[in-house]
N, C-alpha and C positions, 0 to 999 in steps of 0.2 A: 701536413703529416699527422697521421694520429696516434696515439700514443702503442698502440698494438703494432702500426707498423715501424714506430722505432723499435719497440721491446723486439720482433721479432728478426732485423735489421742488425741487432746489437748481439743476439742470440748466434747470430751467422755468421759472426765472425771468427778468425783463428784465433786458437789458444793464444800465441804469441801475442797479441791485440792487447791481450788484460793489462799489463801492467803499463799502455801510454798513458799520459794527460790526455785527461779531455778539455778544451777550451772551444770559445764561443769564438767565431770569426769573420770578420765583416771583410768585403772587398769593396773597390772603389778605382776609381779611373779621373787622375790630375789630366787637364787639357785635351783631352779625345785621346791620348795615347800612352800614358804612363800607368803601369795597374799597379794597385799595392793590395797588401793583404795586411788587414789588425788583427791578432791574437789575442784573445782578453780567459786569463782562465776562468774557468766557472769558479761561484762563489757558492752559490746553492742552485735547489732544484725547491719549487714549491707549486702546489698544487689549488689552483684559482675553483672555488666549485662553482663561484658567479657568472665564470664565462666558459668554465669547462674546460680550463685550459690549462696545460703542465708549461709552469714557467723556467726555464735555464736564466737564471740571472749571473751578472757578474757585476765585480765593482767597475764603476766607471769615474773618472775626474773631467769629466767634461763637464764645464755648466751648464743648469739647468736653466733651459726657457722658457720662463716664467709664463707664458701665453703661450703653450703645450701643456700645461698642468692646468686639470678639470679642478 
């Protein structure tokens, strides 16, 4: 998604819309059949110009894996 078609995405929606949370939310599936949904609110929004990319971050307490980090 680029950022013109979220802005314009976000533009489209109803009045009533303005005042939800927005949060970041990841889905997942326990054993081929159980779905859950993680809610994480956003924390910030930041702007990467190295990869050109608008980051949504949130906090997260998951440990990091040390062999994922460059």
């Amino acid at each position: 998604m680029t950022l013109k078609e979220l802005k314009d995405w976000v533009n489209d929606l109803p009045e009533e819309f303005m005042s939800f949370t927005v949060v970041n939310g990841e889905y997942g599936v326990l054993e081929d059949e159980v779905y859950f949904r993680v809610d994480k609110p956003v924390t910030t929004i930041s702007i990467d110009m190295e990869t050109n990319e608008v980051l949504i971050l949130n906090d997260s307490k998951d440990e990091i894996n040390p062999e994922m980090v460059e």
